[in-house]
C-alpha positions in Angstrom: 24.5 -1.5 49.7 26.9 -1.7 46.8 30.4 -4.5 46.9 33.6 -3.9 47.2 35.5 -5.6 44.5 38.6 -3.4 44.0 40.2 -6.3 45.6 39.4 -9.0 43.2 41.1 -10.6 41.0 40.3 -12.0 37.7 40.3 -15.7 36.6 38.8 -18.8 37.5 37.9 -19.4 41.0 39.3 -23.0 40.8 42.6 -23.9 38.7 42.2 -25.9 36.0 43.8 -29.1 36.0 47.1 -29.3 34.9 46.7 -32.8 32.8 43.8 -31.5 30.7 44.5 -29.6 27.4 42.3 -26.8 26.0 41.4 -27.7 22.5 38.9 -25.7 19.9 36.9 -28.9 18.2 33.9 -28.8 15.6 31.4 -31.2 16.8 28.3 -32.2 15.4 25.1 -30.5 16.8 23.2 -33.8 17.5 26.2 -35.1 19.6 26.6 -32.1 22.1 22.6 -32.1 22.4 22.7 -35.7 23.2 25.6 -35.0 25.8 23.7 -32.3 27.2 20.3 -33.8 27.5 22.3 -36.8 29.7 23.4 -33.8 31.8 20.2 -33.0 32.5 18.9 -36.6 33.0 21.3 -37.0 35.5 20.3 -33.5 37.5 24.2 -32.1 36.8 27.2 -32.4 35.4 29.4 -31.6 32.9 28.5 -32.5 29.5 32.3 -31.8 27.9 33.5 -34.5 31.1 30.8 -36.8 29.4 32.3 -36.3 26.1 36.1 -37.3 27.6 34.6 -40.3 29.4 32.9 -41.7 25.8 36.3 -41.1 24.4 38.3 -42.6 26.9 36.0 -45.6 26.8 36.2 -46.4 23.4 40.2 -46.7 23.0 40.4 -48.0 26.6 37.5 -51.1 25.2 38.1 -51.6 21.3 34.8 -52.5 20.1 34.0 -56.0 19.6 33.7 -58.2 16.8 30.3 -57.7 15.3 29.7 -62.1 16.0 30.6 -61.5 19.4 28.6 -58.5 19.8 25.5 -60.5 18.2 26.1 -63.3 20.8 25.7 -60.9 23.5 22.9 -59.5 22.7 21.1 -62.8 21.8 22.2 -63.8 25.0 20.8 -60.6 26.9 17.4 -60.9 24.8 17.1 -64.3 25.8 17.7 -63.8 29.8 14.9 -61.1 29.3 12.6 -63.6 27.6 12.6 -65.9 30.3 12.8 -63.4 33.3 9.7 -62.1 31.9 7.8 -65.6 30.6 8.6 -66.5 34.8 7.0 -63.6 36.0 3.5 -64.1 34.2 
């Protein structure tokens, strides 16, 4: 039993969303496989969403001064230190 599609019509099921922009962008190779391979991880997705999401997180949160990153991470090293010296 063959399908009737003299009907159809041709495009994208869904609309795309009016506030997004279609852009053509060179990326590194590395980068889209790392986007991709969270896809995976996750079980789903949308590895180009992933990409926006970095981007929109990095100007929405400047990054930090590199002292102020160092005492943050000293500080998270140190919590892990003694979570682990009060399990033994």
């Amino acid at each position: 039993m063959s399908e009737d599609f003299s009907g159809g019509k041709r495009g994208p099921v869904l609309k795309p969303d009016p506030a997004k922009k279609r852009i053509t962008i060179r990326l590194d190779g590395d980068i889209i496989e790392h986007f991709k391979q969270q896809v995976l991880k996750a079980g789903g997705g949308n590895y180009q969403t992933l990409i926006n999401d970095a981007l929109r997180k990095h100007i929405e949160y400047p990054a930090r001064p590199l002292e102020e990153t160092l005492r943050l991470v000293i500080r998270e090293e140190l919590g892990n230190t003694r979570y682990l010296k009060e399990k033994e």
